[in-house]
VOGU-764726 format. One record per residue (C-alpha): x, y, z. Coordinates in steps of 0.05 Angstrom, whole numbers, plus 5000, padded with zeros to 4 digits. Each point is the difference from the previous one (the first is absolute). Last residue first. Example, Ala and Ser with C-alpha at 12.3 -4.5 7.8 and 13.67 -1.06 7.14 Angstrom:
+------+------+------+
|    X |    Y |    Z |
+------+------+------+
| 5273 | 4979 | 5143 |
| 4973 | 4931 | 5013 |
+------+------+------+
END
This chain:
+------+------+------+
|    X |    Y |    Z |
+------+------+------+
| 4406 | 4811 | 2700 |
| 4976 | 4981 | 4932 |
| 4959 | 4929 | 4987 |
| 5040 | 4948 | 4985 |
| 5000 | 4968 | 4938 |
| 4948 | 4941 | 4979 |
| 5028 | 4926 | 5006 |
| 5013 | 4968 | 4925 |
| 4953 | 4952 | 4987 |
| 5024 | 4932 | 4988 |
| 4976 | 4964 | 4936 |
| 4947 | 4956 | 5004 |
| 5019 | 4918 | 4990 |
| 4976 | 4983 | 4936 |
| 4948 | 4947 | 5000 |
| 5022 | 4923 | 4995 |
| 4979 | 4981 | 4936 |
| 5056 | 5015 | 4960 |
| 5059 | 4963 | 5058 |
| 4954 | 4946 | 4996 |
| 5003 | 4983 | 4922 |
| 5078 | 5018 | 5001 |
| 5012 | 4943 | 5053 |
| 4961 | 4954 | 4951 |
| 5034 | 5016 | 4949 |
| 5068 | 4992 | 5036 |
| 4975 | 4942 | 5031 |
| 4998 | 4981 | 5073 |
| 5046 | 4957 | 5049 |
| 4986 | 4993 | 5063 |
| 5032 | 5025 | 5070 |
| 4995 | 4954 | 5060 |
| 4951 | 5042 | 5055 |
| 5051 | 5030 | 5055 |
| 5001 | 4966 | 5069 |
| 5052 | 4947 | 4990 |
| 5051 | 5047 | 4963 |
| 4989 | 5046 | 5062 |
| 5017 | 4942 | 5042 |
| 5064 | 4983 | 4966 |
| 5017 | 5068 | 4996 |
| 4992 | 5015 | 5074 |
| 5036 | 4932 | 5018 |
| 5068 | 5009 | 4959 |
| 5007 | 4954 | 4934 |
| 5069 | 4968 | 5008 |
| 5001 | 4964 | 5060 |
| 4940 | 4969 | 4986 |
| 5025 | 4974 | 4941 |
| 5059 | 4977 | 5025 |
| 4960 | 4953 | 5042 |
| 4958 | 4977 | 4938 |
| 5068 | 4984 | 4965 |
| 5027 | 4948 | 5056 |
| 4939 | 4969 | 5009 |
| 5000 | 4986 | 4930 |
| 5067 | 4980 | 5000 |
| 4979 | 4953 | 5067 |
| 4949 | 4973 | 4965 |
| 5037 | 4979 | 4942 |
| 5064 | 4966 | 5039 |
| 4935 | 4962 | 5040 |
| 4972 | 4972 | 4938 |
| 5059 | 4976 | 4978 |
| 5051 | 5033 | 4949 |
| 5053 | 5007 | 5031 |
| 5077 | 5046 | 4985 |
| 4945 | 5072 | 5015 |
| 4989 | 4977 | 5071 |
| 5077 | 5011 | 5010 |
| 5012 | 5019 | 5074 |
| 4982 | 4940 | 5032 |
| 5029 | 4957 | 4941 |
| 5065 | 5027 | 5028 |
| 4987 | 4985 | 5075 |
| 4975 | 4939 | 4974 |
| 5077 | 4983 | 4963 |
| 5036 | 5035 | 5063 |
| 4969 | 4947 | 5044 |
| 5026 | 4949 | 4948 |
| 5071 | 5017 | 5011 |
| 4984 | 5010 | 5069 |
| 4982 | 4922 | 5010 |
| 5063 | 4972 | 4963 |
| 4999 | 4921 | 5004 |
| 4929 | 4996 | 4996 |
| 4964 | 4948 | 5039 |
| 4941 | 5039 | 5017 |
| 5008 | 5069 | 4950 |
| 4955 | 4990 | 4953 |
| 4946 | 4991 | 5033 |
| 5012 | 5061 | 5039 |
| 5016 | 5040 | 4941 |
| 4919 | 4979 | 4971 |
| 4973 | 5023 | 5067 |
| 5038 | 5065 | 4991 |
| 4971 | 5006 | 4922 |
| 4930 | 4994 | 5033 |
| 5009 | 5041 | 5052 |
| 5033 | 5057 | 4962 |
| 4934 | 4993 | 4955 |
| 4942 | 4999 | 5058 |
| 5043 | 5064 | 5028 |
| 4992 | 5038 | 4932 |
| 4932 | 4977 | 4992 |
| 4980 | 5027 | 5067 |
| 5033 | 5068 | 4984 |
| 5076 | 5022 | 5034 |
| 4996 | 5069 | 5041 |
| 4953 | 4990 | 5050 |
| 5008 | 4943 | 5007 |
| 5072 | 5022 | 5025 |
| 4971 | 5057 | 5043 |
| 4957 | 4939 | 5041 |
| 5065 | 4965 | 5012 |
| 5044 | 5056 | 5023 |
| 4938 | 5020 | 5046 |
| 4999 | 4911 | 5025 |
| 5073 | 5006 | 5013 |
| 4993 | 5058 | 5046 |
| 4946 | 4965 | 5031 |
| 5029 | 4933 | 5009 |
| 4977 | 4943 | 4963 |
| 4935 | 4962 | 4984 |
| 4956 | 4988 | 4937 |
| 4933 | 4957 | 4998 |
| 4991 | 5029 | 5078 |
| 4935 | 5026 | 4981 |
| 5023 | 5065 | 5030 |
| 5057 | 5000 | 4951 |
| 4962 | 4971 | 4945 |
| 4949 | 5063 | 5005 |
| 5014 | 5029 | 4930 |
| 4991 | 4928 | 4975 |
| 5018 | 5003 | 4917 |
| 5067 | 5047 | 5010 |
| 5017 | 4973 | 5064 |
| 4996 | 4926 | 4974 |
| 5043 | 5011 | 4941 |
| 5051 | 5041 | 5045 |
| 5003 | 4935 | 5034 |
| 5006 | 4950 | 4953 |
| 5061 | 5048 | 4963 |
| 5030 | 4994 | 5077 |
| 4997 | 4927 | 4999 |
| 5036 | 5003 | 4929 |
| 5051 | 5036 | 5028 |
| 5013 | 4950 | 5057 |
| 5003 | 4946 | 4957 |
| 5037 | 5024 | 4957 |
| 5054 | 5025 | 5056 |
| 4995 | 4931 | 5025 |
| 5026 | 4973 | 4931 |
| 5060 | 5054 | 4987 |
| 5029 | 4969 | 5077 |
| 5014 | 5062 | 5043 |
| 5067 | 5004 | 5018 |
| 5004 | 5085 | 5014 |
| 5043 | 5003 | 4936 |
| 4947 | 4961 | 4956 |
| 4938 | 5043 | 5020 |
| 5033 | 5062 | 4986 |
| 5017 | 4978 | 4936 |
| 4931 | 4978 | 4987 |
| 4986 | 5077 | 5020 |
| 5052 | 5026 | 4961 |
| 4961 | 4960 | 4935 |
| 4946 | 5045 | 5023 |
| 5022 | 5072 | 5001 |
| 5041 | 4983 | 4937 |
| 4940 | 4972 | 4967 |
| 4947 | 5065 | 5026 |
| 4930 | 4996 | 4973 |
| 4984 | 5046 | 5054 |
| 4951 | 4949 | 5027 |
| 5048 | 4945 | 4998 |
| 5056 | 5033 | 5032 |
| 4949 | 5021 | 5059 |
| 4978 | 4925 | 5006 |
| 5080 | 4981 | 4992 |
| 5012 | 5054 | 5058 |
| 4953 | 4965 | 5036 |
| 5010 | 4938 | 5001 |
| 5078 | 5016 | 5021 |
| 4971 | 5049 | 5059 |
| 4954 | 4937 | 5021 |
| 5074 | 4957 | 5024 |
| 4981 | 4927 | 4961 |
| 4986 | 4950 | 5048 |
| 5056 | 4945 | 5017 |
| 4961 | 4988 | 5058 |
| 5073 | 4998 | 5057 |
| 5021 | 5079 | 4962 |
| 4930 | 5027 | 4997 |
| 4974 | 4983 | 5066 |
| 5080 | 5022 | 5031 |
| 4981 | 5074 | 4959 |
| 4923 | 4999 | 5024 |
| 5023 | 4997 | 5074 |
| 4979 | 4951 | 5052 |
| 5011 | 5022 | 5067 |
| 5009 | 4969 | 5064 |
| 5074 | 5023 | 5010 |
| 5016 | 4966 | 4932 |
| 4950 | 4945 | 4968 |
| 5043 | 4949 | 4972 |
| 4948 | 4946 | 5028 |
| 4942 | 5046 | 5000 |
| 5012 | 5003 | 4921 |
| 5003 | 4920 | 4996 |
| 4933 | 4991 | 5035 |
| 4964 | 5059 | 4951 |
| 5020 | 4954 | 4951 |
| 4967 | 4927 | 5025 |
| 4943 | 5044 | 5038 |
| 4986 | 5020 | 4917 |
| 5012 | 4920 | 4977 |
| 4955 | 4982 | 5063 |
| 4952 | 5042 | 4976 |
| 4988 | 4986 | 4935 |
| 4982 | 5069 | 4951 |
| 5070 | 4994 | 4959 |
| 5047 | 5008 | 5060 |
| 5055 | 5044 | 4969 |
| 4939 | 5050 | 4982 |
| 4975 | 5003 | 5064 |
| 5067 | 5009 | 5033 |
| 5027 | 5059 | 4946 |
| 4930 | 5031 | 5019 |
| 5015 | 4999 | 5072 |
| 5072 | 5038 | 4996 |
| 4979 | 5058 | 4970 |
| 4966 | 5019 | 5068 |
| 5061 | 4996 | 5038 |
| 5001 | 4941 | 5052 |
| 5006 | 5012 | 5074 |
| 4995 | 4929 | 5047 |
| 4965 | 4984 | 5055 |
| 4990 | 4929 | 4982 |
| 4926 | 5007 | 5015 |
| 4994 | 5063 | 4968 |
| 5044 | 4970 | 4940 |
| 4944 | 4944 | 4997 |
| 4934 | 5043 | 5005 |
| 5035 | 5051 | 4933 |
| 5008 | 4929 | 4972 |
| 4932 | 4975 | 5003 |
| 4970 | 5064 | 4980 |
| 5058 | 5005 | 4942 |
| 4967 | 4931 | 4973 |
| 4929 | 5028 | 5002 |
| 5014 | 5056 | 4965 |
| 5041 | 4959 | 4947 |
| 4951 | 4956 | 4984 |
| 5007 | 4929 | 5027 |
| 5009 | 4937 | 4965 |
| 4940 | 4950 | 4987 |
| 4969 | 4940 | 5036 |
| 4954 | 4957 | 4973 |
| 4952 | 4956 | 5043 |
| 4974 | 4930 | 4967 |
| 4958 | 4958 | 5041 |
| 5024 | 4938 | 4980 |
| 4968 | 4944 | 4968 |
| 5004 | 5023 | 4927 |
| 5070 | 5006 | 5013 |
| 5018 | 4925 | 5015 |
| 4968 | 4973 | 4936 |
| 5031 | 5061 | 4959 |
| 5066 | 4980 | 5023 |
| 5036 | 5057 | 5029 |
| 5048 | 5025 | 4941 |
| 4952 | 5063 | 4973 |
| 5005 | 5022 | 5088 |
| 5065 | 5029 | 4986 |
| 5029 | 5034 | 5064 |
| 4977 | 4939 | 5044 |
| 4971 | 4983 | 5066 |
| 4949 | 4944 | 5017 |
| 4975 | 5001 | 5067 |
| 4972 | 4919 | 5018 |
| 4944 | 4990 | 5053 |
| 4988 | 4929 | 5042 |
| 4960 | 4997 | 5066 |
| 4937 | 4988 | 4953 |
| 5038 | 4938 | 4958 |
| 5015 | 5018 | 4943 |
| 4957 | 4990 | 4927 |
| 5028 | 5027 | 4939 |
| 5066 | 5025 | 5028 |
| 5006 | 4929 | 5017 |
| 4984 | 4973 | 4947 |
| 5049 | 5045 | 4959 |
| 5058 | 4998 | 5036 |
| 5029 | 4939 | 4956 |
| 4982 | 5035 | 4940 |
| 5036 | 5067 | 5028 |
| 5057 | 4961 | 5001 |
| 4997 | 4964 | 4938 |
| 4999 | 5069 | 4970 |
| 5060 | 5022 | 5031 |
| 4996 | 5049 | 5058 |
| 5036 | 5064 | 4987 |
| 4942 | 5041 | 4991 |
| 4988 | 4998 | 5066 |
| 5057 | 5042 | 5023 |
| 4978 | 4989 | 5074 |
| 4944 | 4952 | 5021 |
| 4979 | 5019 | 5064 |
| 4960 | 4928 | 5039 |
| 4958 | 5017 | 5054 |
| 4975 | 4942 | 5055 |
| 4945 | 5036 | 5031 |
| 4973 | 5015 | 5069 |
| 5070 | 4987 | 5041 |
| 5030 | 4959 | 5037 |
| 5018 | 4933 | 4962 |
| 4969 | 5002 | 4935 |
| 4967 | 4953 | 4980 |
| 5042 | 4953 | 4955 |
| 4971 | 4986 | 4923 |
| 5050 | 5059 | 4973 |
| 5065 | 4963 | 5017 |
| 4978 | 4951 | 4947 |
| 4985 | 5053 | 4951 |
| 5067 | 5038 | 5012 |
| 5030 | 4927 | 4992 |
| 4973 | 5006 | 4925 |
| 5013 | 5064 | 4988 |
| 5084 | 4995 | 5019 |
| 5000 | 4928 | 4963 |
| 4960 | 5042 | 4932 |
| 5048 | 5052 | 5000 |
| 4997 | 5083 | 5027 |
| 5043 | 4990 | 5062 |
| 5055 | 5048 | 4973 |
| 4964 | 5057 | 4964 |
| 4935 | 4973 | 5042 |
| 5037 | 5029 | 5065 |
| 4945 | 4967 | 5048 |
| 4974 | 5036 | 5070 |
| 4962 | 4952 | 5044 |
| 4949 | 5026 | 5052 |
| 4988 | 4952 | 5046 |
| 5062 | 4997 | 5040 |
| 5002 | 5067 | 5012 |
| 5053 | 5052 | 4985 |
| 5059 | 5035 | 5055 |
| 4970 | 5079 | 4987 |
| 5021 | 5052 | 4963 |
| 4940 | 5011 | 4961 |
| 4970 | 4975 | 5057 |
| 4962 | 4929 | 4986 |
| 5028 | 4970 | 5063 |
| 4976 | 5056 | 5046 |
| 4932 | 4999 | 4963 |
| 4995 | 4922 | 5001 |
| 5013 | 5009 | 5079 |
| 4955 | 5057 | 5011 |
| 5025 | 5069 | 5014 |
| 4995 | 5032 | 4928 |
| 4914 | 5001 | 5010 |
| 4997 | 4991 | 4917 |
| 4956 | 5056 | 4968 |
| 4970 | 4963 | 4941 |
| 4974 | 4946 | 5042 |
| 4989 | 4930 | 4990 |
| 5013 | 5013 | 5056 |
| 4999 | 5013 | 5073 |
| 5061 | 4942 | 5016 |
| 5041 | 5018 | 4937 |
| 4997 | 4940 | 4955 |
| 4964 | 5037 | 4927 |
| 5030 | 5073 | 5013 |
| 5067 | 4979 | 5018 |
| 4997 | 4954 | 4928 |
| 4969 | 5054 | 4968 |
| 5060 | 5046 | 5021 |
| 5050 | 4950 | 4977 |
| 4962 | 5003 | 4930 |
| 5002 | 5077 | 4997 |
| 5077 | 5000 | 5008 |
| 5016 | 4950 | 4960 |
| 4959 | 5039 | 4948 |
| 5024 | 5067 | 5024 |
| 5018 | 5045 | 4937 |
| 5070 | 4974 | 4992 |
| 4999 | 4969 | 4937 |
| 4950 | 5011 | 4952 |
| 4920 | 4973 | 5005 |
| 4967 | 4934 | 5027 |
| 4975 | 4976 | 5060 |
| 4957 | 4934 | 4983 |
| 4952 | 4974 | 5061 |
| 4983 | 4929 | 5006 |
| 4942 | 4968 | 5066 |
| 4956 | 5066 | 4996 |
| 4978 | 5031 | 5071 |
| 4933 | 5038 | 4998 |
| 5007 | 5018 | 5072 |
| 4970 | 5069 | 5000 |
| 5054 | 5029 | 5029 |
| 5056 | 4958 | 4966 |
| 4958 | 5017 | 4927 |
| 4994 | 5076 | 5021 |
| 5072 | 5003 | 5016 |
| 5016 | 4967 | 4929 |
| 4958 | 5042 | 4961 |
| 5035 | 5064 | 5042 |
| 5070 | 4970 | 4981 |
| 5003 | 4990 | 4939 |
| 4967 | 5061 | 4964 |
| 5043 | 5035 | 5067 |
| 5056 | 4984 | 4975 |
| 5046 | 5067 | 4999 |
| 5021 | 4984 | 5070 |
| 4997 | 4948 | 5047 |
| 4989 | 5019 | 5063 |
| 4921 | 4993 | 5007 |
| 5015 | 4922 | 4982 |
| 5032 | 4993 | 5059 |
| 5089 | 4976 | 5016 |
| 5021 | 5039 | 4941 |
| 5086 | 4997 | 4991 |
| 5033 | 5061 | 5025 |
| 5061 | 4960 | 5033 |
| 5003 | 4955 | 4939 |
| 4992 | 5059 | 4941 |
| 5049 | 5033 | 5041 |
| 5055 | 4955 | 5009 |
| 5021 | 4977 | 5067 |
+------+------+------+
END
């Protein structure tokens, strides 16, 4: 069984990363302020199907509505995340039931009481697939149900819902995880699974899964499949993602600093004989230009969790801030966000990797805002390496000189008093 199935929420108190959904909605079950049309919306994979199944548990178990379902009743047996379904609680694919005949004998099936259980729930997948005239025909009775009747709307793009229909939902967005919260999850998973992964291995997974969940479980799934002796290694990681190997970013960071063309146009070559595509390298060097952005503006953004990777990667990354200046790193991400648009759908992806890599190292060849501020930059750090620190501070310390007459000069030196002349120190007296 997949991962994202077999670990699937059964409570409210296990989903994870939710909780602005989940805590009004266990206070609303608790407090039994039940609403007849609910809308789930946000990105794939972050537990809308999910979240609705566990309303539905919540709404017919035997103690409810409850947020904390008993898990031994009938409807909570049958409402498993793995379990055999109820009757009354309908599941409809909108992407392929989503016209006005599939609506309209939903809203004749909808009149029934339900047969065993509390409510009759109806979970509304892909909602934004229903055709206008379908949501017109669902309309009255979205409008006004009958008391054993509740609908669970779920969507990614809420903008398509009709407005009629929306504005008589409660409305509960759900968002992608951070990346601390995401490697919690997994770290708990691989325990589970008894499984060894290298550290460098769980940012590759984060990263490959975009912030959903089931997208991350998804690619962390594949590694345990192909994992060897119990062990996932960053090398097999590297070689099933497609991720570009961190000593190639690297080198082309380093090149970069230096100022380097030979040092970095061997990196792309690098990149090319190990079978890296030219695109995902940009990519991957452009997420590394976000982060060195971050760690020079958030000294904390490792704790913060804003930026996360290995230790040893995380001291190469923090001297390579060091060494590059904020509108240096704003400019190389600029012109690498520029290559990547250029490159999707080009027949000859390194060709034009070279082409950024070249306008990387020739600020001087633009003239946009960013080209100047890097010079600037550029000239203000050589500066500083130019004038040493004592002189710089003495020169900072010492009253600016001004300018003065020659008359005038020859005015003060007459009325200043003559300085005495020195007397000459008495002999010494015989022995």
């Amino acid at each position: 069984m997949a991962l994202y199935r077999k670990y699937r929420p059964a409570t409210f108190a296990e989903v994870i990363g939710q909780e602005h959904v989940t805590e009004p909605l266990s206070t609303a079950l608790d407090s039994g302020r039940i609403n007849h049309a609910y809308l789930f919306s946000g990105p794939r994979g972050c537990g809308k199907t999910s979240s609705a199944r566990i309303l539905a548990r919540s709404l017919n178990c035997v103690q409810g509505p409850t947020a904390s379902p008993c898990g031994v009743c009938d409807s909570c047996v049958a409402l498993a995340p793995n379990g055999p379904g109820n009757v009354d609680v309908v599941e409809l694919d909108a992407a392929s039931h989503g016209g006005v005949d599939d609506t309209r004998e939903l809203r004749d099936r909808a009149f029934y009481a339900p047969a065993q259980s509390r409510y009759r729930i109806f979970i509304v997948d892909e909602a934004h697939m229903v055709t206008t005239a379908g949501f017109n025909a669902l309309l009255k009775i979205v409008e006004e149900p009958p008391e054993h009747l509740i609908f669970v709307f779920a969507t990614t793009e809420p903008e398509k819902v009709l407005p009629t229909i929306r504005s008589r939902t409660h409305h509960y967005p759900f968002r992608l995880l951070a990346p601390r919260t995401m490697r919690t999850l997994i770290e708990k998973i691989v325990a589970s699974e008894q499984v060894e992964v290298d550290d460098a291995v769980y940012p590759l997974v984060i990263r490959a899964g975009g912030g959903s969940p089931r997208d991350t479980l998804s690619v962390l799934d594949q590694l345990l499949a192909g994992a060897e002796s119990n062990r996932i290694g960053y090398q097999r990681a590297l070689a099933l993602l497609g991720a570009t190997d961190i000593a190639l970013i690297d080198d082309a960071i380093d090149a970069l600093a230096a100022g380097d063309g030979a040092a970095l146009f061997s990196a792309v070559e690098g990149v090319v004989d190990a079978g890296h595509d030219p695109r995902r390298f940009a990519t991957d060097l452009l997420e590394r230009f976000r982060d060195l952005i971050v760690m020079q503006l958030v000294p904390d953004a490792v704790t913060r969790g804003v930026v996360d990777g290995p230790e040893d990667v995380l001291e190469r990354m923090r001297e390579q801030a060091s060494k590059l200046g904020t509108a240096t790193l704003t400019r190389y991400a600029e012109v690498m966000h520029a290559g990547l648009g250029e490159m999707r759908g080009a027949t000859a992806p390194r060709l034009l990797l070279e082409v950024a890599c070249a306008r990387l190292l020739l600020p001087s060849a633009s003239d946009t805002e960013a080209a100047v501020l890097q010079r600037v930059e550029r000239i203000e750090k050589r500066l500083e390496m130019s004038i040493p620190a004592g002189e710089e501070a003495a020169a900072a310390v010492a009253p600016p000189k001004q300018f003065v007459r020659k008359t005038v000069r020859d005015a003060q030196d007459a009325a200043e008093p003559a300085a005495p002349a020195p007397v000459a120190p008495a002999p010494a007296a015989p022995a």
